[in-house]
C-alpha positions as CSV (number, residue, x, y, z in Angstrom):
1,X,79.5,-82.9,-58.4
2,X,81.4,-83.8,-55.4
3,X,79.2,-86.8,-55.0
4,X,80.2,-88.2,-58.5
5,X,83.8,-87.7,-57.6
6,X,83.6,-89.5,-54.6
7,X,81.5,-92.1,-56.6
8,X,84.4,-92.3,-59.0
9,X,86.9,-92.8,-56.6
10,X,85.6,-95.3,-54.3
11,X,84.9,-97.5,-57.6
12,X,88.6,-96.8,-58.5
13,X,90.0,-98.4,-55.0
14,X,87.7,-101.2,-55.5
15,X,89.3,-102.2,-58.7
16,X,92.1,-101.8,-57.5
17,X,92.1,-103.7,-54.7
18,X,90.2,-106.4,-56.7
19,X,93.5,-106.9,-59.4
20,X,95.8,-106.7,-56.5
21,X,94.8,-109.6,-54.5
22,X,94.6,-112.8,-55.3
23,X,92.4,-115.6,-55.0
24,X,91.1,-119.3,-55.4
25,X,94.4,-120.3,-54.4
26,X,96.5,-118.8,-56.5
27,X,99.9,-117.1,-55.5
28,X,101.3,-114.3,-57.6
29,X,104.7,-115.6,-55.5
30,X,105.6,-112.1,-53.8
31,X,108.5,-113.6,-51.5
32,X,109.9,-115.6,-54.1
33,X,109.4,-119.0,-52.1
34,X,106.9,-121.1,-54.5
35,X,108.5,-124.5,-55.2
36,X,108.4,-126.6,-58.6
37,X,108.6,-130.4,-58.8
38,X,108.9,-132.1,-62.5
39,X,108.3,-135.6,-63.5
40,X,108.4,-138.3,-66.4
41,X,104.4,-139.0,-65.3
42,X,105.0,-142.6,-66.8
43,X,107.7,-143.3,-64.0
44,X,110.1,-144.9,-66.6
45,X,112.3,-142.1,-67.3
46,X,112.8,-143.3,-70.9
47,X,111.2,-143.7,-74.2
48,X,111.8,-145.1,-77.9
49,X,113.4,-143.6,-80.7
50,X,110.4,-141.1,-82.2
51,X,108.5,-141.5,-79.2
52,X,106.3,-139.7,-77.4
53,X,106.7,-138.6,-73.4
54,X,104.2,-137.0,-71.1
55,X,106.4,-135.0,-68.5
56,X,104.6,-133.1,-65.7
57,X,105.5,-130.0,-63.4
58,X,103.9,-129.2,-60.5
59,X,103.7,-125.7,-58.4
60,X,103.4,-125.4,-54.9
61,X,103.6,-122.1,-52.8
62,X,105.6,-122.8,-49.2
63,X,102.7,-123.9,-47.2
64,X,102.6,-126.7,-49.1
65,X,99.4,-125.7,-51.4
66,X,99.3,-125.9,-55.3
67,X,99.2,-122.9,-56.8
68,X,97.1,-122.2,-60.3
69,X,98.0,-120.2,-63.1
70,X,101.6,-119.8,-62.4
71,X,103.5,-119.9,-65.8
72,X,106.2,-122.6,-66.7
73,X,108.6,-122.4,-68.6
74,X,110.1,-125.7,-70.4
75,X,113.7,-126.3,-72.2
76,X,115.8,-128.7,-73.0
77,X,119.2,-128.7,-70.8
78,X,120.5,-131.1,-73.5
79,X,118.9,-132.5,-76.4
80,X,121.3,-135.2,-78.1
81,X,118.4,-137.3,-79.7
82,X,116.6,-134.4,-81.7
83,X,114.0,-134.1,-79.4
84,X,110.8,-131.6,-79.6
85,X,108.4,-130.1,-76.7
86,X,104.9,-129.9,-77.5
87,X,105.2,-126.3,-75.8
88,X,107.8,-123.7,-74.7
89,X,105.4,-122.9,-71.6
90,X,102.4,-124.2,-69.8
91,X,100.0,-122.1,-67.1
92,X,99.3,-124.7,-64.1
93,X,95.6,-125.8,-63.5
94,X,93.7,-126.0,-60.0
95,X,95.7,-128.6,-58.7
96,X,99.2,-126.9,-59.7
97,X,99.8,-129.0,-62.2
98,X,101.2,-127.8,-65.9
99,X,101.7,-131.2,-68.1
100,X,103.7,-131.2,-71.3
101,X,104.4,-134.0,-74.1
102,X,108.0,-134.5,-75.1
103,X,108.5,-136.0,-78.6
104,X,111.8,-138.0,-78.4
105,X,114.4,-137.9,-82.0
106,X,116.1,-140.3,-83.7
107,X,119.2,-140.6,-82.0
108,X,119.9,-142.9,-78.7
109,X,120.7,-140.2,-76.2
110,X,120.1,-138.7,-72.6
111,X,118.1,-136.0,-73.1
112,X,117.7,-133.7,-69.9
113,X,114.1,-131.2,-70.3
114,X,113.9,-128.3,-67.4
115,X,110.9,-126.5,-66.0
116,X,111.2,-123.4,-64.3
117,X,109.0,-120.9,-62.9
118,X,109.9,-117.1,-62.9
119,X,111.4,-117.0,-58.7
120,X,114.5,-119.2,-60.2
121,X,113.3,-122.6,-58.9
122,X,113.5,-125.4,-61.4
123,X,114.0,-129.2,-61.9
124,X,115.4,-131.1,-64.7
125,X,114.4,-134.4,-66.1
126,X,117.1,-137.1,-67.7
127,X,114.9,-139.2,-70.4
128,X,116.6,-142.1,-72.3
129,X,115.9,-142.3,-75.4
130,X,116.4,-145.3,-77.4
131,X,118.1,-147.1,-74.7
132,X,120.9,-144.4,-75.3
133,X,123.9,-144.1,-72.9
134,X,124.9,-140.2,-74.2
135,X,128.3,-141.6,-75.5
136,X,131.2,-140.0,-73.9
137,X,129.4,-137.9,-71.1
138,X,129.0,-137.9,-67.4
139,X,125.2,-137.4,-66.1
140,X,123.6,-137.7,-62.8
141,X,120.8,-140.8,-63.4
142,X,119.3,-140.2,-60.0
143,X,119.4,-138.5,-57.0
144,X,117.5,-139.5,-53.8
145,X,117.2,-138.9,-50.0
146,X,117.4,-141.9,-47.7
147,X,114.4,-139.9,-45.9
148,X,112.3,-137.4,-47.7
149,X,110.5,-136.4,-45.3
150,X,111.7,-135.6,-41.4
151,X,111.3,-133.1,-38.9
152,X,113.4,-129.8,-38.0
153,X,117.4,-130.4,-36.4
154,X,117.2,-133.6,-38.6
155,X,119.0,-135.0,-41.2
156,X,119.4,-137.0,-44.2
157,X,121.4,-138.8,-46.6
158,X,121.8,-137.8,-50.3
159,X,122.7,-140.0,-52.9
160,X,123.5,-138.7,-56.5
161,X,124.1,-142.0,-58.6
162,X,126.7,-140.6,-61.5
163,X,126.9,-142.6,-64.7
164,X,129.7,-142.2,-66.8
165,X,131.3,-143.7,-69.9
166,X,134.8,-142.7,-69.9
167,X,137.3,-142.2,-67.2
168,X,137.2,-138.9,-66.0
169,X,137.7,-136.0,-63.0
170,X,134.7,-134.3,-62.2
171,X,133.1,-132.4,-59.5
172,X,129.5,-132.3,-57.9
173,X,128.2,-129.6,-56.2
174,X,124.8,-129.5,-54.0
175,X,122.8,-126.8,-53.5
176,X,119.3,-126.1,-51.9
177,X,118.0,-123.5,-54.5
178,X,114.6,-123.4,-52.7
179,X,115.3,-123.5,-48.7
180,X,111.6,-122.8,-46.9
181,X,113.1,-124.5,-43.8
182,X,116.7,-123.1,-43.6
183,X,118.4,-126.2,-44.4
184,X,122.4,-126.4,-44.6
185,X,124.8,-129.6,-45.9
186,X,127.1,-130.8,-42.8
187,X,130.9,-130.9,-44.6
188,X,133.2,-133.3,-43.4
189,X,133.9,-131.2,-40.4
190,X,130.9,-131.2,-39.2
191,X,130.2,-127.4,-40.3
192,X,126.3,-126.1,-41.8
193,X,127.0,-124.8,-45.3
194,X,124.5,-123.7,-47.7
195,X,126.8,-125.3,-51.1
196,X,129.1,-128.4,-50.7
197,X,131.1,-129.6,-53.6
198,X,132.3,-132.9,-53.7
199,X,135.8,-134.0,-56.0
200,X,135.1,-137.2,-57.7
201,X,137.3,-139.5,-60.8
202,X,134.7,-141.5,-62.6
203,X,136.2,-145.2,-63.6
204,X,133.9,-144.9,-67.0
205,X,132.4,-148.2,-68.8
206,X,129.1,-147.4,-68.4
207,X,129.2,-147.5,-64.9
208,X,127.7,-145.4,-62.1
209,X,129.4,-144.0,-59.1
210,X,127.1,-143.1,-55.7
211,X,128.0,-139.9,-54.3
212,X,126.6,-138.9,-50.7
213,X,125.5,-135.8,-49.2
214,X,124.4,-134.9,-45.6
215,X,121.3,-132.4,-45.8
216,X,120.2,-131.2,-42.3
217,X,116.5,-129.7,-42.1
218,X,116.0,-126.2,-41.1
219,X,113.9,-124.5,-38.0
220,X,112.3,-121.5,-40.3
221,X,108.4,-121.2,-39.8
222,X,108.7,-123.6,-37.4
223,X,105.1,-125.5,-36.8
224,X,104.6,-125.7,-40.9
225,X,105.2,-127.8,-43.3
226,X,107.6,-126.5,-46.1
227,X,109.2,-128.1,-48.8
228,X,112.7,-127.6,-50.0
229,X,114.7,-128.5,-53.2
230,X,117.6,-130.3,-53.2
231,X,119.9,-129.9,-56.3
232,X,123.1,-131.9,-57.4
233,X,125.0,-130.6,-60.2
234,X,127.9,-131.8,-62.1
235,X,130.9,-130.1,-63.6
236,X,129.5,-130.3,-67.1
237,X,126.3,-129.2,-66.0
238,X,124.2,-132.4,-65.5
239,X,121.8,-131.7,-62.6
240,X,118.6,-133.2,-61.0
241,X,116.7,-132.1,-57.7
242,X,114.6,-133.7,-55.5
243,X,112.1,-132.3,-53.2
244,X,112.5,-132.9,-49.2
245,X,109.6,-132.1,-46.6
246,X,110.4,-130.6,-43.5
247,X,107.5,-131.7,-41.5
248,X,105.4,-129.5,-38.7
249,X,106.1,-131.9,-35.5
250,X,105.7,-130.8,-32.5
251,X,108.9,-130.2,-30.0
252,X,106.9,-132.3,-27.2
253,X,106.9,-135.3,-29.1
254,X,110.3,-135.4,-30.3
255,X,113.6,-136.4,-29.9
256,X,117.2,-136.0,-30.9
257,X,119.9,-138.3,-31.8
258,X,123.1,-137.1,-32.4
259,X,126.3,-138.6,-33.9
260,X,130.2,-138.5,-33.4
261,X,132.8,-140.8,-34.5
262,X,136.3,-140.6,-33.0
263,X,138.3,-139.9,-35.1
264,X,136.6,-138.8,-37.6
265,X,139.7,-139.1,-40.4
266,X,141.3,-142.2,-40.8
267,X,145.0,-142.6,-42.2
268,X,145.0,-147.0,-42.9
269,X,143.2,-149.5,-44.3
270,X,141.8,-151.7,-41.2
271,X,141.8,-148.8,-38.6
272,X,139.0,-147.9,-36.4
273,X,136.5,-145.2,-35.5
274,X,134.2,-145.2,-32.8
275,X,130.8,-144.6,-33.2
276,X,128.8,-142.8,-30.4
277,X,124.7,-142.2,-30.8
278,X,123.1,-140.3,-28.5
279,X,119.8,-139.8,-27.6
280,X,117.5,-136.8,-25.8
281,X,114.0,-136.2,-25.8
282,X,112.8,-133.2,-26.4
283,X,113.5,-131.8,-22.7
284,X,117.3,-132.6,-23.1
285,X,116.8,-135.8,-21.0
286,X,119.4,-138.8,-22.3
287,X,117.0,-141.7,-23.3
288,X,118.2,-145.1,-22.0
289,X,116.7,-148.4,-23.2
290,X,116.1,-147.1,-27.0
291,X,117.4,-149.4,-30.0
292,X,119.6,-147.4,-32.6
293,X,120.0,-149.2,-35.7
294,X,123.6,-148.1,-37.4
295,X,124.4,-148.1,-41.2
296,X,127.0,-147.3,-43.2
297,X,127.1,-145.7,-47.1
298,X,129.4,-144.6,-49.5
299,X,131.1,-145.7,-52.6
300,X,131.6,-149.4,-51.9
301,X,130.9,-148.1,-49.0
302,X,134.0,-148.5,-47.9
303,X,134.0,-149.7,-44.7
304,X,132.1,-152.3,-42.0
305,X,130.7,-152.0,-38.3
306,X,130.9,-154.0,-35.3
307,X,127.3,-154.3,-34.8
308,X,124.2,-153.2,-37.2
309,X,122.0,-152.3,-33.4
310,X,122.2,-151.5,-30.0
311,X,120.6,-149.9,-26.9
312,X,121.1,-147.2,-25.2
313,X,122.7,-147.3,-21.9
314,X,122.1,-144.5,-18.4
315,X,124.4,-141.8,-20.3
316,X,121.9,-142.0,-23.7
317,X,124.7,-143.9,-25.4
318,X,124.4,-146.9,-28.4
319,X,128.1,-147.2,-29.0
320,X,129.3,-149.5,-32.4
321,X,132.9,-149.7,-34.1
322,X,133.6,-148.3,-37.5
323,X,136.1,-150.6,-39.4
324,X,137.6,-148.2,-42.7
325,X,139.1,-149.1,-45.7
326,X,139.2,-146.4,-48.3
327,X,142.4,-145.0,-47.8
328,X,143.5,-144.1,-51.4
329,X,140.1,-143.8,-53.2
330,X,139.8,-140.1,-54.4
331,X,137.1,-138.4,-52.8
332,X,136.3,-141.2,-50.6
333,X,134.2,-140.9,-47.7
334,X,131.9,-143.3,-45.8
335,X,128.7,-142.3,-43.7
336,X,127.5,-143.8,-40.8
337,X,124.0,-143.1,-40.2
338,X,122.2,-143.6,-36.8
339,X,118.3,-144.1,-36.5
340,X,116.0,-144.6,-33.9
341,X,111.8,-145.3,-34.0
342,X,110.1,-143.9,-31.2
343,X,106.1,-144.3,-31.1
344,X,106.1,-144.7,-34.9
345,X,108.3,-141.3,-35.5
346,X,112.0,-142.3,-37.2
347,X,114.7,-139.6,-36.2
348,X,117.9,-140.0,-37.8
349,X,121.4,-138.3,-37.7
350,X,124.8,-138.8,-39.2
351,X,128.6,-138.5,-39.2
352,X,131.1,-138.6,-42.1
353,X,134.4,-140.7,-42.1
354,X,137.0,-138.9,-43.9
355,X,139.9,-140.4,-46.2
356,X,143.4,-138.6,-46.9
């Protein structure tokens, strides 16, 4: 009798240990940290009145693998044309990948579809249907990352292009919803902040408005490759997301550049800022003899410099001058991005010029 009990029970942990654990790759998500990218798989981002879109999500877990069988959800964020979805939710196959057909309405519009996976992360879609414009509304038509991909201490430039058809105030507000790395925005004083919202007026006539956004890469699991999601939302509750990769370089390969300008706020039209790059390897040594290659972004964007390049001198320095003029824009600010390539690796940094 005891031996059939035992019997019993050992079979009784096996199962259990069977349904608890996973396998074949796929991620039951305990720490909340899979990621989800979406995408019109067409590239297009639009479609014709009654038409028919395939849109695709795709699951990844924070190493960077695809996950299978996770369950997404899909909804429409707005749905001006009379659009349907083929499906409310979709299980991802072997390669993490859960597709979807969207069946565009009658009416020209901006339609905006989201997938979602249960942890909170999602991504939302902006299809045009019918060569609509969404009369009367403010949406983000894209939002990209002057370098998706770069290694920890780094950072990048955001750029949310805003379209809108009537003059309006808005705001926009950037988030990093899924943050493998421990990423952080840089705010116009130079501070790490998890959310940075940005005040904008939108001039309207169909016209689209670049809005910028420092993202600084993270140091969590350092030595692996993680992916976070970048998210811009307007005030109206347009948003779209893009996916950066913080790579798994190696310290002994890399190098730093860091950015100042002095001052950092200008007051008129046709004053100056210096611009100061300096680079370090990896040891902390200042790196003389390097090309950094200067650029400036922004609205229109607000501003010139001295010289596009220059080279590093005994101290680490590439020096250029920053020539503003956007005193009396709302909301206006100019970035100044440094770069440097170093035995094929770019490493970037950047600085914001403020206006009153």
């Amino acid at each position: 009798m005891s031996y059939r009990f035992l019997s019993l029970l050992v079979a009784a942990v096996i199962a259990v240990g069977i349904g608890g654990c996973g396998g074949g790759g796929t991620s039951g998500d305990p720490l909340g940290t899979d990621s989800i990218t979406f995408a019109d798989t067409s590239g297009s981002g639009a479609v014709s009145l009654n038409g028919t879109l395939t849109l695709k999500a795709t699951v990844k877990n924070a190493a960077g693998a695809a996950v299978l069988g996770r369950e997404v959800s899909f909804g429409f964020v707005s749905n001006a044309s009379g659009a349907t979805l083929a499906s409310s939710s979709v299980s991802t196959n072997g390669s993490g990948e859960a597709t979807i057909r969207d069946m565009a309405g009658a009416t020209a519009s901006i339609d905006v579809v989201r997938a979602s996976i249960s942890n909170g992360a999602y991504m939302d879609v902006n299809i045009t249907v019918g060569g609509g414009t969404a009369t009367g509304t403010d949406y983000i038509s894209s939002l990209s990352a002057s370098l998706p991909t770069l290694s920890q201490g780094l950072m990048t430039i955001i750029t949310a292009k805003v379209s809108s058809t009537k003059v309006s105030n808005q705001t926009i507000t950037f988030t990093i919803p899924v943050n493998n790395s421990g990423a952080s925005f840089i705010d116009n004083s130079g501070a790490s902040v998890s959310t940075l919202t940005i005040p904008m007026q939108l001039s309207g006539g169909t016209t689209t408005t670049d809005i910028l956004a420092t993202y600084k890469a993270g140091s969590l699991v350092s030595g692996t490759q993680v992916e976070d999601i970048v998210r811009a939302t307007l005030g109206n509750g347009s948003t779209s997301s893009i996916i950066i990769t913080r790579t798994a370089a190696t310290t002994t390969t890399a190098f730093t550049i860091a950015v100042s300008a002095a001052p950092a706020l200008l007051t008129a039209d046709g004053s100056n800022s210096i611009i100061t790059a300096n680079v370090k390897n990896s040891l902390g040594t200042v790196m003389s003899g390097i090309t950094v290659n200067f650029a400036v972004s922004g609205v229109t964007p607000l501003g010139t410099l001295s010289v596009a390049s220059a080279i590093t001198g005994g101290s680490g320095d590439a020096v250029t001058t920053f020539t503003g003029n956007g005193v009396g824009a709302t909301g206006a600010t100019s970035v100044v991005t440094a770069s440097i390539t170093v035995s094929g690796n770019t490493y970037t940094n950047a600085v914001i010029i403020s206006y009153p």
